[in-house]
Structures are given as C-alpha cells and as structure tokens.
SELO-555247 format. One record per residue (C-alpha): y, z, x; residue number from 1. Coordinates in pm, whole numbers, plus 50000, padded with zeros to 5 digits. Last residue first. Example, Ala and Ser with C-alpha at 12.3 -4.5 7.8 and 13.67 -1.06 7.14 Angstrom:
2
- 49894|50714|51367|2 $
- 49550|50780|51230|1 $
END
This chain:
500
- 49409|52580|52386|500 $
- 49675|52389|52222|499 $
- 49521|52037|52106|498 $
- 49724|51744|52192|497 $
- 49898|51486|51970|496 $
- 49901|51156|52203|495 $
- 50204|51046|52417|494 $
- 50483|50841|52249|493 $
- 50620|50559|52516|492 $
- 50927|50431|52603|491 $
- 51003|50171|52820|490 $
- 50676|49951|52680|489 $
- 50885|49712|52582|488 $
- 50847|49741|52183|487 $
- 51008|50081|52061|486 $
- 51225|50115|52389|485 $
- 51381|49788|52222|484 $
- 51571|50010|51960|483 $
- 51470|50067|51602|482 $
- 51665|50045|51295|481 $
- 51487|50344|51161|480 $
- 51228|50496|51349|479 $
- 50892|50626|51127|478 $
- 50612|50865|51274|477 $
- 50331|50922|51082|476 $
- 50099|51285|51120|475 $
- 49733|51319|50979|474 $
- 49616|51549|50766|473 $
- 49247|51721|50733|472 $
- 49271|52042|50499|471 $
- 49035|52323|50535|470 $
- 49319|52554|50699|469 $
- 49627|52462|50606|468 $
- 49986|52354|50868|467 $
- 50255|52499|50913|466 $
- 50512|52270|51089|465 $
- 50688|52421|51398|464 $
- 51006|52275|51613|463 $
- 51219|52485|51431|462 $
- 50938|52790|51517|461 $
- 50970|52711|51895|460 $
- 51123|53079|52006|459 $
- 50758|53251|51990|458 $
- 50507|52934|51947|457 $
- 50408|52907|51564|456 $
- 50094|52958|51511|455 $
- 50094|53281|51237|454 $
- 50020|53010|50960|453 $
- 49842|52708|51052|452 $
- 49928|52508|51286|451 $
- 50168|52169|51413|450 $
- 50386|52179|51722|449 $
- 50638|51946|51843|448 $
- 50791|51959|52188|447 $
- 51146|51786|52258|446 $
- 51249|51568|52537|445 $
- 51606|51599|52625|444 $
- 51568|51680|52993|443 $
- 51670|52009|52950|442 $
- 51395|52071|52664|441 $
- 51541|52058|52267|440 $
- 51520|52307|52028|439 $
- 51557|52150|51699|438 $
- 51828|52149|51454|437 $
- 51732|51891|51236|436 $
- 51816|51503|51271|435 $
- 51576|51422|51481|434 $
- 51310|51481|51202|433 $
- 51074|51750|51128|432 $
- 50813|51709|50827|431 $
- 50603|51942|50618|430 $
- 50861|52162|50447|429 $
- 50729|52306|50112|428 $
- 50713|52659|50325|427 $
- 50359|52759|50117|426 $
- 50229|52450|50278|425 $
- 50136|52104|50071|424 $
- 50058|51845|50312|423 $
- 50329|51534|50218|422 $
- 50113|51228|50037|421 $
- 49814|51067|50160|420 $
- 49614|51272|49879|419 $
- 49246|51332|50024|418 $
- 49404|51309|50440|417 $
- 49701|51530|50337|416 $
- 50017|51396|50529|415 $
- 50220|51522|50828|414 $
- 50588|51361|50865|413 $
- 50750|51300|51184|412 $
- 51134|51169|51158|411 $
- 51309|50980|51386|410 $
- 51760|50883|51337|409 $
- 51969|50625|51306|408 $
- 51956|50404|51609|407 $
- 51584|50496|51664|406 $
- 51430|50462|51966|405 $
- 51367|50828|52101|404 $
- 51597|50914|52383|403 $
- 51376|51170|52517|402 $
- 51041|51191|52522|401 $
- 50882|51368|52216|400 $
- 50554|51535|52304|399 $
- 50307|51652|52019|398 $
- 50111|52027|52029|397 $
- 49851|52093|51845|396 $
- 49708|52418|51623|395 $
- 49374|52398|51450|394 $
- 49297|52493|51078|393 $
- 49469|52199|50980|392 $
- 49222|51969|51162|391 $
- 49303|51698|51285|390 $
- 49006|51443|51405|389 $
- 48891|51461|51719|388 $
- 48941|51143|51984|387 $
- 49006|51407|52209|386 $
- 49411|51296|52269|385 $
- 49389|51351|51863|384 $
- 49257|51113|51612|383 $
- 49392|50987|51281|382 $
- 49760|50868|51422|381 $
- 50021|50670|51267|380 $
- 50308|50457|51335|379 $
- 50607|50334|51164|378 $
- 50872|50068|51196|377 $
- 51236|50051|51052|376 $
- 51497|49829|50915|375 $
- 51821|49724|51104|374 $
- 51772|49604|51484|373 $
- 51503|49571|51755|372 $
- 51210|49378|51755|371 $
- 50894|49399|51551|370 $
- 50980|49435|51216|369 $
- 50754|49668|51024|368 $
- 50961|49745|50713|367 $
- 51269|49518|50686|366 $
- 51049|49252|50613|365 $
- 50956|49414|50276|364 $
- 50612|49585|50185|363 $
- 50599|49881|49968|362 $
- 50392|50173|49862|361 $
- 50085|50368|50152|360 $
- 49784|50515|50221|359 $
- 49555|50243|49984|358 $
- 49802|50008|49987|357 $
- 49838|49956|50362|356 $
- 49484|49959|50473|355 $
- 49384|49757|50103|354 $
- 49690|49479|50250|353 $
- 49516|49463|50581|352 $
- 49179|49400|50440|351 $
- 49223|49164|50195|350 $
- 49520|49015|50423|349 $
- 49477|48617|50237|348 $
- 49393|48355|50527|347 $
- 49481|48046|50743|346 $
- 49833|48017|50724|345 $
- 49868|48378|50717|344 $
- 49859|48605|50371|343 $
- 50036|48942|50210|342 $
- 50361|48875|50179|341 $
- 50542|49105|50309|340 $
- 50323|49107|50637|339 $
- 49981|49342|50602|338 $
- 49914|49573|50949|337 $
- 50243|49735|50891|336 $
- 50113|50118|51048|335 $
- 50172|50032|51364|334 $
- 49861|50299|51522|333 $
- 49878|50553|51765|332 $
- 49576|50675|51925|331 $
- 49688|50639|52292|330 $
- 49530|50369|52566|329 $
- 49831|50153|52487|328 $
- 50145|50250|52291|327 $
- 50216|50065|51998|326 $
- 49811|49999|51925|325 $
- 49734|49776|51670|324 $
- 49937|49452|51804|323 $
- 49613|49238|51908|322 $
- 49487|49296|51549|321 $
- 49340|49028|51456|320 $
- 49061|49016|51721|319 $
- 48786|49095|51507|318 $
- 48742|49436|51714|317 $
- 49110|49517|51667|316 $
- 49126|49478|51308|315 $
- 48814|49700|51290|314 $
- 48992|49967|51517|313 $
- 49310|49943|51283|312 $
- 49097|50019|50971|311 $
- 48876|50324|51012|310 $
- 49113|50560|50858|309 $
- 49251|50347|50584|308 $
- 48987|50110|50561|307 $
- 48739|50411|50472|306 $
- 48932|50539|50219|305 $
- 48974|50207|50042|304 $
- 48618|50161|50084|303 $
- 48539|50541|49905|302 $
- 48820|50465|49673|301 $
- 48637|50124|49548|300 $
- 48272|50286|49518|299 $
- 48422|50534|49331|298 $
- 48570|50253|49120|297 $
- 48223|50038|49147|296 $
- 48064|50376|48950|295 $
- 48266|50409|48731|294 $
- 48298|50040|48633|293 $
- 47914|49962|48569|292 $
- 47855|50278|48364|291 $
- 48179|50115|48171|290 $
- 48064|49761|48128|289 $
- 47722|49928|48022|288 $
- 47837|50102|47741|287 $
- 48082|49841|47630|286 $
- 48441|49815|47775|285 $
- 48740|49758|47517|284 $
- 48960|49637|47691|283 $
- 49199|49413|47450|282 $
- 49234|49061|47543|281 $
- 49540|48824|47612|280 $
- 49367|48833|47987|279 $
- 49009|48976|47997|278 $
- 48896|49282|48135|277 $
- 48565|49336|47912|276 $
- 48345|49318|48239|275 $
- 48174|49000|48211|274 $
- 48584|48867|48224|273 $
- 48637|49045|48563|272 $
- 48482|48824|48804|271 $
- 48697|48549|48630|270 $
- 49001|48727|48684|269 $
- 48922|48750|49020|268 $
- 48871|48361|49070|267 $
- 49152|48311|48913|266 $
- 49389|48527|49133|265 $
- 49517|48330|49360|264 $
- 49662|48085|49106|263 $
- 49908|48351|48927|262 $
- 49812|48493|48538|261 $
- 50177|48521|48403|260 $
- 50202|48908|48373|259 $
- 50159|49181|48051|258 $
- 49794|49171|48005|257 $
- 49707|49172|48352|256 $
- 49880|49501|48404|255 $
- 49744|49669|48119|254 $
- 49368|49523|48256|253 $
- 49453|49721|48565|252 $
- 49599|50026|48442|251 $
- 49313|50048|48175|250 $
- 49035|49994|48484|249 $
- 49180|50252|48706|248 $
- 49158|50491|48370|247 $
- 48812|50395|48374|246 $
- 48746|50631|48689|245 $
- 48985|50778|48931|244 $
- 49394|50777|48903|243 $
- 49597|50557|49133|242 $
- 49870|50832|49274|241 $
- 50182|50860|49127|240 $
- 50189|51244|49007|239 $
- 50455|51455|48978|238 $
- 50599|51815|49033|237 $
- 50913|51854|49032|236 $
- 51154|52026|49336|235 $
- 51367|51703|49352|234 $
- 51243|51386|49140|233 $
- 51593|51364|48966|232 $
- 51635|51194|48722|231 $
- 51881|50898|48695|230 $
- 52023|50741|48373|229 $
- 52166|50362|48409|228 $
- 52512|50348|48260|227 $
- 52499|50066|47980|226 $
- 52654|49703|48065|225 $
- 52943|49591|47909|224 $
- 52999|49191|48017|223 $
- 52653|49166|48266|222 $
- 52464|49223|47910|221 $
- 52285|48906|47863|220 $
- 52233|48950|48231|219 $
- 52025|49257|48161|218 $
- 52100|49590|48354|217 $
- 52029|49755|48666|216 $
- 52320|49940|48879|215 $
- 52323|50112|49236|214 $
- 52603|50336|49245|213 $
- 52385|50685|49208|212 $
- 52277|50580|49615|211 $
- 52611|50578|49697|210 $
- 52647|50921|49547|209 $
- 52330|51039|49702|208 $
- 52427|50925|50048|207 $
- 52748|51101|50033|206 $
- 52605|51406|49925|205 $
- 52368|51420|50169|204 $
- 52705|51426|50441|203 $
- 52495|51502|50813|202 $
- 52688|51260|50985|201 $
- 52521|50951|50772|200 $
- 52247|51001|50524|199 $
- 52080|50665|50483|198 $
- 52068|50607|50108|197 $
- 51711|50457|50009|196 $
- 51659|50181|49757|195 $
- 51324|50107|49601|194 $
- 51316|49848|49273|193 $
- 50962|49819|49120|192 $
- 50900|49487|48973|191 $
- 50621|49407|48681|190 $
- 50718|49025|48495|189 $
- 50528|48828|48778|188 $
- 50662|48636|49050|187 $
- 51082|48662|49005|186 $
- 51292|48371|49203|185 $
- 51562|48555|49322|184 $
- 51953|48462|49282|183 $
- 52190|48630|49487|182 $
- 52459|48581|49218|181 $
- 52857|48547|49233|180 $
- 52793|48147|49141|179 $
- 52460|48071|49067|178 $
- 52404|48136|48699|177 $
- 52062|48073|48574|176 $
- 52049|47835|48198|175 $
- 51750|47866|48055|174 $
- 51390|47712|48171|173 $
- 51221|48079|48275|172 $
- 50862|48025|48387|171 $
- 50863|48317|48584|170 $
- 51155|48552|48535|169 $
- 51517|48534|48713|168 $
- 51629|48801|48941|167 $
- 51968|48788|48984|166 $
- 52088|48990|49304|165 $
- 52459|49155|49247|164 $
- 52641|49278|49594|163 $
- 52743|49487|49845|162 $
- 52883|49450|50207|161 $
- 52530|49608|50360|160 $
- 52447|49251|50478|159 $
- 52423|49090|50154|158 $
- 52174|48902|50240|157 $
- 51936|49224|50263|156 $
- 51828|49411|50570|155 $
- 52153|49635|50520|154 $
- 52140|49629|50154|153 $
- 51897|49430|49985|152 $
- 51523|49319|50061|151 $
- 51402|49029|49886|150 $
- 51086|48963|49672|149 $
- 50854|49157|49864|148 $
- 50435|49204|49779|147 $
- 50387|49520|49666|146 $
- 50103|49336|49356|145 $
- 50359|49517|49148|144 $
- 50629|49274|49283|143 $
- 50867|49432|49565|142 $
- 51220|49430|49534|141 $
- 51330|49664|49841|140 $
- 51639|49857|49961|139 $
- 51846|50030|50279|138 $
- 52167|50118|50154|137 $
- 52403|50291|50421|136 $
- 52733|50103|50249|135 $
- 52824|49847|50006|134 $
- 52739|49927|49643|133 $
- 52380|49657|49546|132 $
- 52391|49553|49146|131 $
- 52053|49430|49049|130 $
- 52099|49185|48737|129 $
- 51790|49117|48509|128 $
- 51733|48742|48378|127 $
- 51506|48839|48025|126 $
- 51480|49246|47978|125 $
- 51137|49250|47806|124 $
- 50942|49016|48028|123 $
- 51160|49117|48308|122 $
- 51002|49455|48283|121 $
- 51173|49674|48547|120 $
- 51034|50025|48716|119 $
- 51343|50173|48933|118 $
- 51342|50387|49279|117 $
- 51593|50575|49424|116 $
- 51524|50798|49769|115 $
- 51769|51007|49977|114 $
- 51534|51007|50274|113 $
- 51417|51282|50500|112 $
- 51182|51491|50269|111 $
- 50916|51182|50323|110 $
- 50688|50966|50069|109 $
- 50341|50855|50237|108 $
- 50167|50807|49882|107 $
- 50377|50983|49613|106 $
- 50234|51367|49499|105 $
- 50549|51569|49401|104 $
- 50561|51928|49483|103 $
- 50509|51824|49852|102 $
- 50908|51765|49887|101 $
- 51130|51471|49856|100 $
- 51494|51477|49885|99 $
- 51777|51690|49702|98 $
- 51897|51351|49529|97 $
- 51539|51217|49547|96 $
- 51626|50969|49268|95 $
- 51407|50843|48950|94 $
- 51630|50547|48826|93 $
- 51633|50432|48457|92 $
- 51562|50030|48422|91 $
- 51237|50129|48218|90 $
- 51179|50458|48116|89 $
- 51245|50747|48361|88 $
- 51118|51175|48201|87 $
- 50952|51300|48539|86 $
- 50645|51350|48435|85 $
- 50527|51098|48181|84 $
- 50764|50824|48242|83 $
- 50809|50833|48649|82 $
- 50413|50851|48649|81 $
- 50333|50600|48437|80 $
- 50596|50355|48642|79 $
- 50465|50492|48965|78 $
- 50103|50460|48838|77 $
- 50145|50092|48753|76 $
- 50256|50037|49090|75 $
- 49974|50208|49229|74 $
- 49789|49997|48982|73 $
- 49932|49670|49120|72 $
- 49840|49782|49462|71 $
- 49488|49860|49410|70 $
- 49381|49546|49205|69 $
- 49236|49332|49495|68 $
- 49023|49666|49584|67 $
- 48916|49705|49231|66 $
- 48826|49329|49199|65 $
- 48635|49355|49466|64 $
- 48402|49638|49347|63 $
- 48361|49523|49024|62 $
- 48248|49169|49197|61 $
- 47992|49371|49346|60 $
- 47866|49576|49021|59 $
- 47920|49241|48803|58 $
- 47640|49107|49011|57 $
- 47449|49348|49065|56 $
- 47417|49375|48688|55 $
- 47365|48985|48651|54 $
- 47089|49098|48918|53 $
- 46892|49368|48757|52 $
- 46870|49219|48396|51 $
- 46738|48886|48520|50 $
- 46501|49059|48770|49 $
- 46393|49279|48422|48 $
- 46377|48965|48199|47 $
- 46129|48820|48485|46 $
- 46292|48524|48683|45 $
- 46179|48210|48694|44 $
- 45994|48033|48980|43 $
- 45655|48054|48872|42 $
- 45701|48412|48739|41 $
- 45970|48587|48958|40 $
- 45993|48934|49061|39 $
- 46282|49124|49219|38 $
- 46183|49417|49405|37 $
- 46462|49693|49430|36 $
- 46854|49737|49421|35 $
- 46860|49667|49852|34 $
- 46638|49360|49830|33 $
- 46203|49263|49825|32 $
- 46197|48948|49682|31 $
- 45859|48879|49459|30 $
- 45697|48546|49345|29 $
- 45831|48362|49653|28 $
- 45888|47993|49685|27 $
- 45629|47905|49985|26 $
- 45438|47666|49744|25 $
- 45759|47456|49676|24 $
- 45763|47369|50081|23 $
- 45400|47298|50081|22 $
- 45483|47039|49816|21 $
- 45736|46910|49949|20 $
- 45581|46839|50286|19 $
- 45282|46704|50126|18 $
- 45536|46465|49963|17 $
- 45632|46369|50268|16 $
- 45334|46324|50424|15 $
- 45229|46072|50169|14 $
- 45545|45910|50163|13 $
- 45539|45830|50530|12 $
- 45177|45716|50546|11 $
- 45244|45450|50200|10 $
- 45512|45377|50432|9 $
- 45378|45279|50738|8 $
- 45045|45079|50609|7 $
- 45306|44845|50428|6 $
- 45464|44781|50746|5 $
- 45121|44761|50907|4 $
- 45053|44483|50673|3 $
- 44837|44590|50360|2 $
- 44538|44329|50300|1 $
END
C-alpha cells in the first residue's frame, strides 16, 4: 500500500509531465514574421524556412557589419582617393596649400585650413618616424577604424616645440629606440596622418611652408631619409567618399586582409565569413553573397544617413547625451558625440561613432574638448528656429554675437546634406570665417546670410553665402582653441532664421 509520500509524487510527476507535454503541443507549425510565414514540420523547419532565415540572417548581420566597417572604408577611400585622383602613394602628403574648395568631395572638409594629410602602411614601412616642425601645427594619428593614436603639435606632447613620434607596428619584437622618440604604440598596420597649419596674421604662405616641413619616413632610414612629395589638393577635383554597392564590400575585406584581426572585432568577422569576407581570404562573393550585400549596403547608407540627422535627439532621449545641445532650447548640436576612442567603461559608441563617421573624418582629443584651451569644438544644425529643415532654395539669416570664443579664429561652413562635403555654388566659396573681411554691426556682432543666387542683402554680400535651389545643406560651426564663453553659458549662438 503506497504511503501518502509515495501517493505525492507519483501525483507530482504525473502533472508534470502533463505540463510538458501541453507545453510541446503549443510549439507552432507556422510563425507569422516581417520576411513572411515560416513553417515548421513537427518542429523542424521546411527547406524553404531554412532557406529564408540563414538569409535573414546574413542580411542583418550584413547590415552591422557595414555600419562597424564605415570608418575604416572612409579611410580606405582617402587613401584610394589621394592615389587615383590626386596622384599620393603611400607616405606622400596631399596638402591644401591654396585651401579646400567644393571641387573636391571630403566629408566636412573646410576652405579655412591649410590641410596635409598622409596614408602609411606600417606593414610595409616597419617602425615609421613622424617628424613634427615647431610652430601653428595642429595634427592627428588616427587608425583607419578613426580612432586616435596621439595628437601632435600644439595638442600633442610636444607642445608645438617640434618633434619625431615613432610609431611602432603591432606585434613588433625588434629593438624600439626611446631616446629622441615619442614613441606610439601602432593598432593596426592602416594610419592616416592629418596635420593642419594655422594661418597666423593673415601669412598663408607661412602656414603652408610649415606645413611642407612635416616629414614621414622609415626608421631604417632615419640616417638619409627621401623628401616626401606633396600634391596639392587645391582647385582638383576628388573623391573620398565611401563608394555604394560591392565596392563597400572590396574596401572592407581589403582592409581586413592587410591588419592584425583585433579582439573587438571577432564577433564581426564572424558575421562576415557566410558572406565570402574572410580574413587571409580572397572575396570572391557568390551570387547570392552579393544580392545579399547590395542590398544590406543601401540598407547601411540609409541608417548611416538617418543617424546623422536624427542622431543627437536619439542620444538625448536615451539619456546619453546630456551634452547634445551647446546652447539650450536652440538646434545646435556638439558635433563630437564619439570620444577618441570610441567606447565608455560600460559600452562600445556604435551609434555615436556611425553619427560621426558617417558626416564626418577624425577623432583626436584635441577635437571636441570641452573646456577652454588649444584644439577646437564644433557644432551643427539640421533644423532652423522653425524646426524646418534648410532648404537651399530659401534665404536665412544667422546671428553672430560678438566676441565669438575662439582664440584663433570661427569659421561657418555650409555642407550638402547627400555628400556632407562643402555645397557646390557657381562662386566655389561656401564658408565665411572671422577671419574675412566682414561687415561687422557697432556692437561687434555680425549677421550671416545664406540664399540662393540674387539673395544677397544690398551692402551685406561679404557676409553672403550662395546657396542652390533643390539642395538641402546644413551649416557647422568650428572654434579653434576655444574660450570659456563656449561652455558657461556667457555666450550663446542663436538659431539660423528664415528671412521673410
């Protein structure tokens, strides 16, 4: 005779096994999702559900992986770019020596700054020696994921005094000299090198011969190093932006093909490997692969898009953003969003880094520094005073209070919403700066305008920038080794206003 301890557990297994067993009977035969029904056959899927979700699968990892790849192929595009249209290899310089103008198409570049700007492959070169002149050098040593290395220069250790930075290649076990050397660490084998001359009491020239000072050459050569060639950039038309389609994807696997494969990036490397992008591989993308990766790029520059425009209000609504807005209750936006090196102690900036990378080249902690002294901050605006977007077939009107915060000098560039480089005007000239010869207000405030052609405000037309009908743009404002009016709330940038 069972004892009611016995009794108690025969009960108990009997109701749980007619609780697994209802549980097992609920398992759906069909799944209703957003690519389609997915049927299953007593639990397994049909070859078609099979088919239709390793697809999906690749599709949304295609997708990732194309925004985690964005600013190593920008990179990669500057480096194509530089070769193909502009004539610079490898350790030659590409130099803005009559500045920047819309002919060339670099995200967020500006006619106010004596740029130079080097590809190096330390995988080819070995130990590579940067050679920083002393002077109004403002520089950068980003990786080609834009993540910074060092700054030089000003910013840099070397405190504007000059001097040579020794960047030494992953995984290299021979002999590094320390004495004489700024010595940097290297991440991958990819590094672009950005210096800009600060043009001081109006002498370009100056600026551009300091700027032609900068050298780049092998260590094993440091005893007779070869001249570095620049060419100019000036009045030539180029092309740096990502391109569209599979050649995203060639970039991209190039890129992998040619760097030490880093920790972060494993699991991305694995979403990539059912795609043909495979380190020590060769793409070659099948049929599928490629319908797959057309379409997950478009859907890739459609997010990035997106996360440019729409970005600071999403980073304010999940409360990471608490520093979006410079000025409160305008539509200016910091542009630095992403820190130099791309992560917090609790998280990687996906989405910060795509709002940067996407609009935008270079990170450095000179860039975006949030208190006063050498470097520079920027902000940007997508909306007018209305909360409209800008139009270029509309005229506005922007307010500079005097005593802007900028030790060196302000400048207000407009840029083309579909290429985020300088808007392309039949003047070539779509940026003013407080360094031109504007008309200024007795109380030292100056008035803006932007318009398309005929616009212009009778006696203003310094202050003017043409703009084009049927183009969006948007205008960024950058202050170079800002003052504390930029942070206190002692100054303050009113919105862009429509003139009615």
């Amino acid at each position: 005779m069972m004892t009611n301890y016995r009794k108690g557990l025969v009960a108990a297994a009997v109701v749980g096994a007619l609780g697994l067993t209802g549980a097992y009977a609920q398992t759906p035969d069909s799944v209703d999702t957003r690519i389609g029904t997915l049927e299953f056959e007593q639990g397994f899927p049909t070859e078609e559900t099979a088919r239709k979700v390793f697809d999906e699968i690749d599709y949304q990892r295609a997708v990732q992986a194309y925004l985690w790849g964005y600013p190593a192929v920008s990179f990669e595009s500057i480096r194509i770019g530089s070769l193909r249209d502009l004539g610079a290899d490898l350790n030659d310089f590409v130099i803005a020596d009559n500045y920047a103008n819309s002919k060339a198409v670099w995200l967020t570049a500006n006619d106010t700054t004596i740029y130079g700007l080097t590809n190096v492959d330390l995988g080819k070169t070995g130990p590579l020696v940067v050679e920083i002149p002393p002077g109004a050098i403002v520089g950068i040593i980003d990786d080609f994921w834009q993540r910074s290395l060092t700054d030089v220069g000003l910013p840099g250790p070397d405190g504007g005094k000059g001097g040579k930075f020794l960047l030494v290649p992953p995984n290299f076990e021979g002999d590094v000299p320390q004495a004489g050397y700024f010595v940097v660490r290297a991440t991958s084998n990819n590094h672009n090198i950005m210096i800009r001359g600060i043009v001081q009491n109006d002498n370009k020239d100056a600026a551009v011969a300091n700027v032609k000072q900068v050298k780049v050459y092998p260590l094993s050569e440091s005893s007779n190093p070869k001249p570095n060639t620049f060419f100019s950039m000036s009045e030539k038309g180029s092309d740096t932006l990502p391109p569209e389609g599979m050649a995203f994807w060639e970039r991209l696997a190039r890129y992998i093909n040619n760097n030490p494969v880093q920790e972060r990036d494993l699991f991305y490397l694995a979403m990539l490997k059912p795609l043909g992008i495979e380190k020590g591989k060769e793409f070659k993308p099948d049929a599928r692969q490629k319908a797959i990766l057309e379409e997950a790029a478009r859907m890739g520059d459609a997010i990035g898009r997106v996360m440019l425009f729409e970005g600071p209000d999403r980073f304010h609504q999940v409360g990471e953003g608490l520093g979006v807005e410079p000025f409160p209750g305008t539509k200016w936006h910091w542009i630095f969003q992403v820190n130099p090196v791309q992560q917090t102690d609790t998280y990687g900036q996906i989405d910060e880094r795509l709002h940067y990378t996407y609009g935008a080249i270079y990170t450095t902690p000179a860039l975006g520094v949030m208190k006063a002294g050498p470097g520079g901050n920027y902000i940007q605006a997508f909306k007018d005073k209305d909360g409209n977007r800008f139009d270029g077939g509309k005229s506005y009107r922007l307010h500079v209070p005097a005593n802007a915060p900028a030790e060196q000098f302000w400048s207000l560039t407009l840029y083309d919403t579909a290429t985020r480089s300088m808007i392309k005007n039949p003047g070539n000239d779509s940026a003013r700066s407080g360094l031109d010869k504007l008309k200024t207000k007795a109380d030292g405030s100056i008035d803006l305008y932007f318009g398309p052609a005929g616009s212009a405000p009778a006696g203003l037309e310094a202050n003017w920038i043409e703009t084009v009908p049927g183009k969006g743009f948007y205008p960024m404002m950058r202050f170079y080794t800002p003052k504390e009016g930029l942070y206190d709330g002692s100054w303050k940038l009113p919105d862009v206003e429509v003139v009615k």
